[in-house]
C-alpha positions as a Python dict, from the first residue, in 0.01 Angstrom:
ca = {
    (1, 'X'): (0, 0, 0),
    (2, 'X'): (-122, 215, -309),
    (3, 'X'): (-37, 562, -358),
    (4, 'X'): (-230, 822, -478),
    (5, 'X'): (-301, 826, -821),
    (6, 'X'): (-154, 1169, -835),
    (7, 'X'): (163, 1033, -744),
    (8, 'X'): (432, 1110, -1037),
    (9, 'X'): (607, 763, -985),
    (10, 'X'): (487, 413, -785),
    (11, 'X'): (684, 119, -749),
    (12, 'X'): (655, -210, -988),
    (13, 'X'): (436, -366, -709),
    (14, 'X'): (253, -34, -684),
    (15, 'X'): (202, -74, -1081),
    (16, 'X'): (115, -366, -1092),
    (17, 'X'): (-171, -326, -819),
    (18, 'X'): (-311, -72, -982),
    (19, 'X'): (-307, -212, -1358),
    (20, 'X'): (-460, -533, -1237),
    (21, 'X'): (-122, -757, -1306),
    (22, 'X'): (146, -899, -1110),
    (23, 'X'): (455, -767, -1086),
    (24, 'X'): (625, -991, -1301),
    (25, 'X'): (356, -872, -1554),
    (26, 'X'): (475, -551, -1498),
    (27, 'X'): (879, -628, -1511),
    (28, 'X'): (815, -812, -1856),
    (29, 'X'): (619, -500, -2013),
    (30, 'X'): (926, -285, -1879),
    (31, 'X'): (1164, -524, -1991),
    (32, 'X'): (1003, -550, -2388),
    (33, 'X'): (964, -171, -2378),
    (34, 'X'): (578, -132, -2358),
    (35, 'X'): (572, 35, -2034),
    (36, 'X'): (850, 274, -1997),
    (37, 'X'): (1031, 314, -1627),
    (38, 'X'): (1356, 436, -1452),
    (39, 'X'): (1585, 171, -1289),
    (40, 'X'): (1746, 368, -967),
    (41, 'X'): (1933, 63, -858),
    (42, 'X'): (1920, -336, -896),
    (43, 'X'): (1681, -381, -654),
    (44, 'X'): (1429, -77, -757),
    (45, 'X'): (1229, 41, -1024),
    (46, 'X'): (1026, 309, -1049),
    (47, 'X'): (744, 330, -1305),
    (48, 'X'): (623, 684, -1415),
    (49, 'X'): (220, 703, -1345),
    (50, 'X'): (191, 871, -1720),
    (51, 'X'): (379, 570, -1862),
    (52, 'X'): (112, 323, -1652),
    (53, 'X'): (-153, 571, -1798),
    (54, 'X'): (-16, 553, -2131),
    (55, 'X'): (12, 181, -2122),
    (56, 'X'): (-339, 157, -2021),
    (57, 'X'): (-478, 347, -2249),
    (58, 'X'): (-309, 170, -2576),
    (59, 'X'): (-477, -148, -2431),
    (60, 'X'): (-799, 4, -2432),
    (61, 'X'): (-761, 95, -2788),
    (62, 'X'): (-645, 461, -2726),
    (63, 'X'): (-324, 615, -2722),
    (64, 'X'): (-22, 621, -2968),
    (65, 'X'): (147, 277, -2987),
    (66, 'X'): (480, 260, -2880),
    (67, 'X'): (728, 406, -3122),
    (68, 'X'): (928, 133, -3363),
    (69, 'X'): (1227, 237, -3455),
    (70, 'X'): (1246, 313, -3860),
    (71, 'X'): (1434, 191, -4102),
    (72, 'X'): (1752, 443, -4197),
    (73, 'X'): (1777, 598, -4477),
    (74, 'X'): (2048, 471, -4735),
    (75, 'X'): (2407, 558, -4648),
    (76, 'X'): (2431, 836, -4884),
    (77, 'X'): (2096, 1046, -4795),
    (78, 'X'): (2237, 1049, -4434),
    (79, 'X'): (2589, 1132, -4515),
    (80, 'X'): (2421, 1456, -4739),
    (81, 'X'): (2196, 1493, -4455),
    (82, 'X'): (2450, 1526, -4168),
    (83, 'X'): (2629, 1741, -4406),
    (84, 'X'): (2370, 2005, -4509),
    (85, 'X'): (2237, 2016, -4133),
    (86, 'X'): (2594, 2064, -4037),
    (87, 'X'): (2802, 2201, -4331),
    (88, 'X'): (3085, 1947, -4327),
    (89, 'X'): (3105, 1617, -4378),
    (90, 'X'): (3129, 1388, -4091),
    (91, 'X'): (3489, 1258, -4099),
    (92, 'X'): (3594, 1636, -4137),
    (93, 'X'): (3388, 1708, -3838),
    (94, 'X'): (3510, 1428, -3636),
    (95, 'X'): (3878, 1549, -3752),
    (96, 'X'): (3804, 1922, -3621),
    (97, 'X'): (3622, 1759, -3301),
    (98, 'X'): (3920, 1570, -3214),
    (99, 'X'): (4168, 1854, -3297),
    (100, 'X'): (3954, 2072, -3028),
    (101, 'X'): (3817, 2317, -3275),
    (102, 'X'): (3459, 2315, -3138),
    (103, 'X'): (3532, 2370, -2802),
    (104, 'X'): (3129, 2310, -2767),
    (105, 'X'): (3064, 2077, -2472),
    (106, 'X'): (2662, 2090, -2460),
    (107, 'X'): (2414, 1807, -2536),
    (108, 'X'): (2374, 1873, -2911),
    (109, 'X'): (2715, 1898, -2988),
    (110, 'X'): (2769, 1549, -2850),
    (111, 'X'): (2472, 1392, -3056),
    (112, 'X'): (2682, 1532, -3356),
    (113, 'X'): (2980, 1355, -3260),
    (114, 'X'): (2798, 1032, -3173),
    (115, 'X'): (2586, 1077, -3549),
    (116, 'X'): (2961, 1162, -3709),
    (117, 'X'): (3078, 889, -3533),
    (118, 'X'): (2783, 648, -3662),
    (119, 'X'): (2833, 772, -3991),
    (120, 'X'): (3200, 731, -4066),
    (121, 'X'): (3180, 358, -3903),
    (122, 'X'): (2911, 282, -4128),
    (123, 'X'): (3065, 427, -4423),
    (124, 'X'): (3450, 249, -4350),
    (125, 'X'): (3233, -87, -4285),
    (126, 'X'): (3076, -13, -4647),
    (127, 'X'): (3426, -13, -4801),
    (128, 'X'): (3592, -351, -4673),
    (129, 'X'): (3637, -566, -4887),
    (130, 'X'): (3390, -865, -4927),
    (131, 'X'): (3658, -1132, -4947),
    (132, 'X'): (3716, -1214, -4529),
    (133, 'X'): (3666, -1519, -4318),
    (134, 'X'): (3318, -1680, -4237),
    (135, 'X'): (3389, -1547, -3869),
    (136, 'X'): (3523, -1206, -4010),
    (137, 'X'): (3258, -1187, -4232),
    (138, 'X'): (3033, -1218, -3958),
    (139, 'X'): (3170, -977, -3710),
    (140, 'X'): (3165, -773, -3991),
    (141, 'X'): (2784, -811, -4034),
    (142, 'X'): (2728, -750, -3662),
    (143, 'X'): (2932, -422, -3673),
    (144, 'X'): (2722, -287, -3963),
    (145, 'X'): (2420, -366, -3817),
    (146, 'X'): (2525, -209, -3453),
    (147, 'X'): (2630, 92, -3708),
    (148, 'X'): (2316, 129, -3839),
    (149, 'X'): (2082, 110, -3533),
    (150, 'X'): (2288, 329, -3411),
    (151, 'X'): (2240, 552, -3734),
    (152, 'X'): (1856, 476, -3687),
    (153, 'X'): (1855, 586, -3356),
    (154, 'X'): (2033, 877, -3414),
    (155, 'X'): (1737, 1034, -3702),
    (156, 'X'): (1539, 1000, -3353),
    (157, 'X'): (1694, 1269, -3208),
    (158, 'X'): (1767, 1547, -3508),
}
């Protein structure tokens, strides 16, 4: 059964009827993030008929490609960054955060605390010392990294 193309979301076998694939087809290009969709529950996915549109049109040769995430700035532009957008520092944010001072519960005020939070993990991973275990040293190295696409991802949203 198809749906109208004017239908804002079809199912994955839906999608894939109508973009000429099968549905694994379709689960893979969800899965690798070329076709964007909203899991409801285990068992069902719905994909957005502007993301199937989208997806379409990028194979045809129009269309923005999908977005790769950037590299970060260095440590030290975002710190100054965060600071001048904010006008404190992160860890003295964080501090007045925890303390209750900003008693600001909305949307932005949580990407603050999750970029302060980024930010002052990244820049106490920057100060350990070099001098650890092959297996410290390398949960080290997977921390920093997990800091700093979380850092990447962050710039995203400011």
């Amino acid at each position: 059964m198809v749906r109208s193309m004017s239908a804002p979301y079809v199912t994955v076998n839906e999608a894939a009827e109508q973009m000429k694939m099968t549905p694994q087809g379709v689960r893979e290009a969800i899965r690798s993030g070329r076709l964007k969709a909203v899991k409801l529950s285990e068992r069902k996915t719905l994909v957005p008929q502007l993301s199937i549109d989208a997806y379409q049109a990028r194979l045809n040769g129009g269309g923005p490609a999908p977005r790769l995430p950037r590299k970060a700035a260095p440590l030290e532009v975002r710190i100054q960054d965060f600071s001048d957008r904010i006008g404190t520092a992160p860890d003295a944010w964080l501090v007045a955060w925890r303390s209750n001072a900003t008693s600001d519960d909305s949307a932005e005020s949580m990407q603050v605390a999750i970029a302060a939070l980024a930010l002052t993990l990244e820049q106490r991973l920057a100060r350990q010392p070099r001098n650890e275990s092959e297996t410290g040293q390398k949960a080290r190295e997977v921390s920093h990294e997990h800091a700093l696409m979380a850092a990447t991802r962050i710039d995203h949203l400011w």
